[in-house]
C-alpha positions in Angstrom: -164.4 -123.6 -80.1 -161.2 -122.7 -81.6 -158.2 -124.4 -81.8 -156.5 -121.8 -79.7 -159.3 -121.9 -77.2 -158.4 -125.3 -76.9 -155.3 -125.0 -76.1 -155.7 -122.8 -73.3 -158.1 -124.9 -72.2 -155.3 -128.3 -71.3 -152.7 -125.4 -69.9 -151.9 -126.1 -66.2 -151.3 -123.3 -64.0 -148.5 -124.4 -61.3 -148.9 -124.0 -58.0 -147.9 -120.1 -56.6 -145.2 -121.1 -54.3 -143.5 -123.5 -57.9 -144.4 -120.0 -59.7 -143.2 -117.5 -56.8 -139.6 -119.7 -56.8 -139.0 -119.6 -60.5 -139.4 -115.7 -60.4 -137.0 -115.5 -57.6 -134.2 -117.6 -58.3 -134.4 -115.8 -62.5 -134.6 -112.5 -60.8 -131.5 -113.0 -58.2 -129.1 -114.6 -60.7 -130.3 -112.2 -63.2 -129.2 -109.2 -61.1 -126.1 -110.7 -59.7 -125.1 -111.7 -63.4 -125.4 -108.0 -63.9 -124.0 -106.4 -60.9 -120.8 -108.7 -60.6 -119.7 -108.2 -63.9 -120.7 -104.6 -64.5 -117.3 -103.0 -65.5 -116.9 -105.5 -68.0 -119.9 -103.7 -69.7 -123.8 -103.9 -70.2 -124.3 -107.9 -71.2 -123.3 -110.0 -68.1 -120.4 -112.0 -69.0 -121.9 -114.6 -66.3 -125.7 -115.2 -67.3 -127.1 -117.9 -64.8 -130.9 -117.0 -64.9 -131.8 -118.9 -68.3 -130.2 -122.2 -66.9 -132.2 -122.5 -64.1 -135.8 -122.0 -66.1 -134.3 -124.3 -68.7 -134.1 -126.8 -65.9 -137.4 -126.1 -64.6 -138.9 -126.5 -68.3 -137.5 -130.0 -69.1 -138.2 -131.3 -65.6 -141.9 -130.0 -66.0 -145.3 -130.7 -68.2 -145.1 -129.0 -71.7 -148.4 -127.1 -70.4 -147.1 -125.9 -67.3 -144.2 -123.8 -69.5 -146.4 -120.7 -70.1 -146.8 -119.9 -66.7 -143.1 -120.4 -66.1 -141.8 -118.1 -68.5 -144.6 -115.4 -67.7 -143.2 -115.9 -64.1 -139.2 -115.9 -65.5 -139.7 -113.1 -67.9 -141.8 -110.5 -65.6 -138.6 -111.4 -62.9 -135.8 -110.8 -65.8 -137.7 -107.1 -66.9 -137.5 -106.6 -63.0 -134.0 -107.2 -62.7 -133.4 -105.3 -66.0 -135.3 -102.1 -64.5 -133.3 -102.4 -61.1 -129.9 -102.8 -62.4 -130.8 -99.4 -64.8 -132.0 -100.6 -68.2 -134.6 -98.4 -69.7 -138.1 -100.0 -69.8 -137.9 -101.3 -74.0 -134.4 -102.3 -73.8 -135.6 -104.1 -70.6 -138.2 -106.0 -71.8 -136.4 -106.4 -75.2 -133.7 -108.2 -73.6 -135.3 -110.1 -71.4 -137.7 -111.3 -74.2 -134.8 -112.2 -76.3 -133.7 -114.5 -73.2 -137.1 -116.1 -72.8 -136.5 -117.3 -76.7 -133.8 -118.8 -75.9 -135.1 -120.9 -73.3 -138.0 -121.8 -75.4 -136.0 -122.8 -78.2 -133.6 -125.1 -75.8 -136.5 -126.9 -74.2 -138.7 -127.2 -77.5 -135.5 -128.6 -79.8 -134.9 -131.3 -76.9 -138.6 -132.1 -75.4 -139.6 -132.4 -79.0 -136.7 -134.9 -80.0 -136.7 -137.3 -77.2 -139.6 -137.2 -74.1 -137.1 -138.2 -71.5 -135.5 -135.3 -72.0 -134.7 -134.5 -68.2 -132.5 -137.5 -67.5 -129.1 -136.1 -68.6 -127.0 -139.2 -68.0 -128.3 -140.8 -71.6 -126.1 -140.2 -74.1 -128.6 -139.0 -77.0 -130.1 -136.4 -74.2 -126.4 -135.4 -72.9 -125.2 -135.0 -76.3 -128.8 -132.9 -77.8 -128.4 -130.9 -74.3 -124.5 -130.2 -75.5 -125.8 -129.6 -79.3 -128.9 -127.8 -79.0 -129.3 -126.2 -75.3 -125.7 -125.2 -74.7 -124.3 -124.5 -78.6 -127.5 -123.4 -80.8 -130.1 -122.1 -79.0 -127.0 -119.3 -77.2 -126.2 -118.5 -80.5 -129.8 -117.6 -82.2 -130.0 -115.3 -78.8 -126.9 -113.9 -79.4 -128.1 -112.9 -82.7 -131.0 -111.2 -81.6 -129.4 -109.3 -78.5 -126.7 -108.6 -81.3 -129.5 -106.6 -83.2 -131.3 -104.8 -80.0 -128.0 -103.6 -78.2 -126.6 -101.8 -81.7 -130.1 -100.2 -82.3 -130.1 -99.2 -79.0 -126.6 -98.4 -77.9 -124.7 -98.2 -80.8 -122.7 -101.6 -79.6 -120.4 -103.6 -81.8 -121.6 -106.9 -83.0 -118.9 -109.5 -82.7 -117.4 -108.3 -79.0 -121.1 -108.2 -77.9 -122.2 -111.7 -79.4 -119.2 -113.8 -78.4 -120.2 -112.1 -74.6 -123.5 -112.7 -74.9 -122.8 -116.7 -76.4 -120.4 -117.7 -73.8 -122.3 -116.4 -70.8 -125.7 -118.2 -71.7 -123.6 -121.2 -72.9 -122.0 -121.4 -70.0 -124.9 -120.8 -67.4 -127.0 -123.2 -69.4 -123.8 -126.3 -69.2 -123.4 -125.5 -65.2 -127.0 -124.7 -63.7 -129.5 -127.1 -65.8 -128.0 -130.2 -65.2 -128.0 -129.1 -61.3 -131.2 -127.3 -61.3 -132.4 -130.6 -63.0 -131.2 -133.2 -60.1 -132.6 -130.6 -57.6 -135.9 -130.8 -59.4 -135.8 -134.7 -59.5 -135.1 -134.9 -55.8 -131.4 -136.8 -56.4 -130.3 -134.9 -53.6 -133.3 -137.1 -51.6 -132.5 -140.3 -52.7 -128.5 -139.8 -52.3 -129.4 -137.9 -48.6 -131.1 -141.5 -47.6 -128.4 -144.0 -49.2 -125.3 -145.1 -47.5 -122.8 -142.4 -49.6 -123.9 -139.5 -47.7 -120.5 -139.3 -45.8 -118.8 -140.1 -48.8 -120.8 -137.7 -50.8 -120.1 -134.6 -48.1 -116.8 -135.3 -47.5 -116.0 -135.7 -51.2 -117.6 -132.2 -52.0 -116.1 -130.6 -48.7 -112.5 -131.5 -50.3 -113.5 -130.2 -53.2 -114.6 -127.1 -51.9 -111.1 -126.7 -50.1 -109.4 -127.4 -52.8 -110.9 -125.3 -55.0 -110.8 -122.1 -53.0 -107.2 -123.2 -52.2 -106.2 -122.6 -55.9 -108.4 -119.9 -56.8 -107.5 -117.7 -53.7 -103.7 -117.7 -54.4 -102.3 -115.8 -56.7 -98.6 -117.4 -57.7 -98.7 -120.5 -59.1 -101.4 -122.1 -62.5 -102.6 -124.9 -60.6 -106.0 -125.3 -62.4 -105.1 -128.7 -63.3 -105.3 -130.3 -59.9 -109.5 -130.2 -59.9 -109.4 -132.5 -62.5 -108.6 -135.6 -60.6 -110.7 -135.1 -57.7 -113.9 -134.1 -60.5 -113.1 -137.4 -62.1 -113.0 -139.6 -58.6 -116.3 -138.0 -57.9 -117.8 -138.9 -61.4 -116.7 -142.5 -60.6 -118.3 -142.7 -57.0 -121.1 -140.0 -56.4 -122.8 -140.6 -60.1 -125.0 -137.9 -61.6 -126.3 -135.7 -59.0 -122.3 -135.9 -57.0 -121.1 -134.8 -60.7 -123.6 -131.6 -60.9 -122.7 -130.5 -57.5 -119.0 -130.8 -57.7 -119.5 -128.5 -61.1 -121.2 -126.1 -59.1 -118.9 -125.8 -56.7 -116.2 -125.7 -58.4 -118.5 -122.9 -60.3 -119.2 -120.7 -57.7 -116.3 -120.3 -55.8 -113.9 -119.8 -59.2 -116.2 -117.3 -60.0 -116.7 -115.0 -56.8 -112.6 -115.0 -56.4 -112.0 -114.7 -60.0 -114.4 -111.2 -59.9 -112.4 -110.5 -56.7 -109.2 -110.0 -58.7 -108.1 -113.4 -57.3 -106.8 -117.2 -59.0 -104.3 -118.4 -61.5 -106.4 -116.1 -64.4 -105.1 -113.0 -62.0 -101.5 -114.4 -63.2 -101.9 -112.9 -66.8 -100.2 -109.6 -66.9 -102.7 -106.7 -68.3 -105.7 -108.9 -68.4 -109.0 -107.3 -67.8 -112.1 -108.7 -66.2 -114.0 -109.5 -69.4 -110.5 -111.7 -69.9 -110.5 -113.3 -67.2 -113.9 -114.3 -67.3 -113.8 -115.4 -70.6 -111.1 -117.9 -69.5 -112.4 -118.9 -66.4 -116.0 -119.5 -68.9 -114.3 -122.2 -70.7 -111.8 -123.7 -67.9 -115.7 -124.6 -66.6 -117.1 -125.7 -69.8 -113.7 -128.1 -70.0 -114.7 -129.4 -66.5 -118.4 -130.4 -67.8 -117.1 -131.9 -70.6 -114.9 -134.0 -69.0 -117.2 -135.1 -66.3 -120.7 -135.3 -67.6 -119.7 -137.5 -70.4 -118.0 -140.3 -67.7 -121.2 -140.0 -65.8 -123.4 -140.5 -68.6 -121.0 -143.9 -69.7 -120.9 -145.2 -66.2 -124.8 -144.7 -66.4 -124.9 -146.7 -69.2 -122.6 -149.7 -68.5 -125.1 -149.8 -64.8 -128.3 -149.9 -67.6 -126.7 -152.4 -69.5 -125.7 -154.6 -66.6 -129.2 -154.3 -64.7 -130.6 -155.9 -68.8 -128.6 -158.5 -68.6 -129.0 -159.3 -65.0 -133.0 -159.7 -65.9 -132.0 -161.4 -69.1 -130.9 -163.7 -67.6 -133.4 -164.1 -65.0 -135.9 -164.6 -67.6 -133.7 -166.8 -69.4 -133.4 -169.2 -66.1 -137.5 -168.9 -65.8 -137.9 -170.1 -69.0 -135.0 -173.0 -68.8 -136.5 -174.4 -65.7 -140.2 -174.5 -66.7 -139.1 -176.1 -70.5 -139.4 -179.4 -70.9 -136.3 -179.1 -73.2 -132.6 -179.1 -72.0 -130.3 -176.3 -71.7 -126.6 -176.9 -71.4 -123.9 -173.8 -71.2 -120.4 -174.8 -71.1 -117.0 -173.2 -71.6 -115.0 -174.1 -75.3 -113.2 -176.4 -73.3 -116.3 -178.7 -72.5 -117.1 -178.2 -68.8 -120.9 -177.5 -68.5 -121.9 -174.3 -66.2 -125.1 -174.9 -66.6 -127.7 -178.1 -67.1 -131.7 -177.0 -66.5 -134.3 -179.5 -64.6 -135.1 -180.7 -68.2 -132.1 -183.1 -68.1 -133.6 -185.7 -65.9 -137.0 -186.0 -67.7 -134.7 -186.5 -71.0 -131.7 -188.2 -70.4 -132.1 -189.8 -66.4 -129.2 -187.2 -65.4 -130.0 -185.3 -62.5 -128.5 -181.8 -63.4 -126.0 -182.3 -60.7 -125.2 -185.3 -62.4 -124.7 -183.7 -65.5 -122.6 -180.9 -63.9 -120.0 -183.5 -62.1 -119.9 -185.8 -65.8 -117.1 -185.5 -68.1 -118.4 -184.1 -71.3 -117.4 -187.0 -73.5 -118.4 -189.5 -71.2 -122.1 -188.7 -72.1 -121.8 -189.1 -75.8 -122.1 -191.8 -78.6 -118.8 -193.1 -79.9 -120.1 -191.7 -83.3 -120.5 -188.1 -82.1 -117.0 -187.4 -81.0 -115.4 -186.4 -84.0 -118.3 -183.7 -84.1 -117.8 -182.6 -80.9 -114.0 -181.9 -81.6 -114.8 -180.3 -84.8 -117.1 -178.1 -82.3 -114.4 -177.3 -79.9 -112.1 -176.1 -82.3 -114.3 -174.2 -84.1 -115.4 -172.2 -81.0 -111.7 -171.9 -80.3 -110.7 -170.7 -83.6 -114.0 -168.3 -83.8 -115.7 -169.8 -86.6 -119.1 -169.7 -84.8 -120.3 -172.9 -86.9 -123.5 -174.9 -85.2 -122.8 -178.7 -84.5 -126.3 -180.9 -83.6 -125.7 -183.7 -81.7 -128.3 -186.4 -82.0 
């Protein structure tokens, strides 16, 4: 048997309905991504579809992504066809999407296997570096090359469309298609924040179609507290959604002619877009990187809360003695190994002065002790 017979052999097909979904959701934000930004031009200047397979990629088994981008790219020639693309420049394009995708989830499956929990700094910054910057920009190349053969378009004006869209769509839907695929939204529904969590996305919501219905004044700046208050409370999945949000509704108004972006005088829509593209990427980089430190400093703590767990398990069970006391002396801690040692109970040992325990020949070395802790010299005194 050959070695590609092999491998077709451990592929997994999904199930129809997982199949069915990935073809629906690359097919309807596909086609909006064309339709709503249409007099701008041919490339979409808002290009959702390849975030949500990326999602679907990194959240699944490495043998399960054939079938999904089969299912993704017969969905992207569809939307291609119905929007009015001729049949090569459809299946052209939408190949040139499915290698972006494939180069996005290979560069950060093959780097690091936990490569679906975004709120790990090595994964957050590889998704920033490789999913949202590179893998865009070798896409953008190749579109670069099909739309000029095809249509005669220019290079730079259709690459920095192209870039910014996929960019974009990758930085916004991934890290949301990813907690929807991890069922966050299941585990927050069932903890006690759900009222927080609503009401926190609800004002959010307001707010945000408060500033980007009016047209008078640049108030763009006020999302940012409220995006960094729901870092801090709702974690992770609270963080994705609020982008979202704040996604959607920016971008359905800002198409509608409506928002600060309306305020600059002789802008188009490819303008306004552009801008409203990186007042979002701004947002994600502001918030995702809080989430992924708080994330961290909640990792860290649960170590050291069964560090020191294990350290007690150990101290009580030793037939040795285990003291912790401040600089100053006062003991914090005595283990059970006191009373077999020295006749001290470890109560006894808690309630004792510190000096009142040692030989008269050990107290110049346990001054010299204090004030080297005091003065950070870190030197080890024995006592004997």
């Amino acid at each position: 048997m050959s070695a590609f017979a092999r491998q077709l052999q451990r592929l997994e097909k999904p199930p129809l309905s997982s199949l069915l979904a990935v073809a629906s959701v690359v097919f309807v934000t596909a086609w909006l991504g064309i339709e709503l930004t249409r007099e701008s031009g041919r490339i979409a200047s808002i290009w959702l579809a390849n975030g949500a397979l990326l999602a679907v990629l990194l959240s699944s088994p490495q043998k399960r992504w054939p079938s999904y981008l089969l299912a993704a790219y017969i969905a992207n020639v569809g939307a291609n066809t119905f929007a009015g693309d001729a049949g090569t420049l459809s299946m052209s394009l939408a190949a040139t999407n499915s290698i972006e995708v494939i180069c996005a989830a290979f560069f950060i499956r093959h780097t690091d296997s936990d490569s679906a929990n975004l709120t790990r700094w090595p994964v957050l910054l590889r998704f920033a570096g490789l999913a949202v910057l590179l893998a865009p920009a070798i896409s953008g190349i190749i579109a670069c090359i099909i739309l000029h053969l095809a249509t005669g378009a220019e290079a730079g004006p259709t690459f920095a469309k192209w870039y910014l869209a996929d960019a974009l769509g990758i930085a916004i839907v991934t890290p949301l298609g990813i907690a929807v695929r991890n069922r966050a939204f299941t585990a927050a529904s069932h903890s006690a924040q759900i009222p927080e969590f609503v009401i926190s996305l609800l004002v959010l919501a307001l707010c945000t179609f408060g500033i980007f219905f009016q047209t008078d004044y640049p108030l763009l700046f006020l999302i940012f507290p409220l995006l960094v208050v729901i870092a801090f409370r709702l974690g992770y999945t609270g963080t994705v959604t609020a982008i979202a949000i704040i996604s959607t509704i920016s971008i359905i108004l800002t198409v509608m002619d409506r928002g600060p972006f309306s305020l600059i005088a002789g802008s188009e829509l490819t303008d306004r877009v552009l801008l409203l593209q990186v007042y979002i990427a701004c947002c994600s980089a502001m918030a995702l990187p809080i989430v992924a430190s708080l994330a961290e400093r909640t990792s860290l703590a649960k170590e050291l809360a069964n560090s020191h767990e294990t350290f007690l398990l150990f101290a009580e069970n030793s037939t040795d003695m285990f003291v912790n006391t401040t600089a100053e002396g006062k003991r914090l801690y005595v283990s059970a190994g006191s009373q077999a040692l020295l006749g001290y109970t470890p109560k006894e040992m808690m309630d004792a002065q510190t000096t009142s325990l040692l030989h008269p020949d050990d107290l110049l070395s346990h001054e010299a002790c204090k004030w080297g802790i005091h003065l950070g010299r870190g030197n080890l005194y024995v006592l004997l």
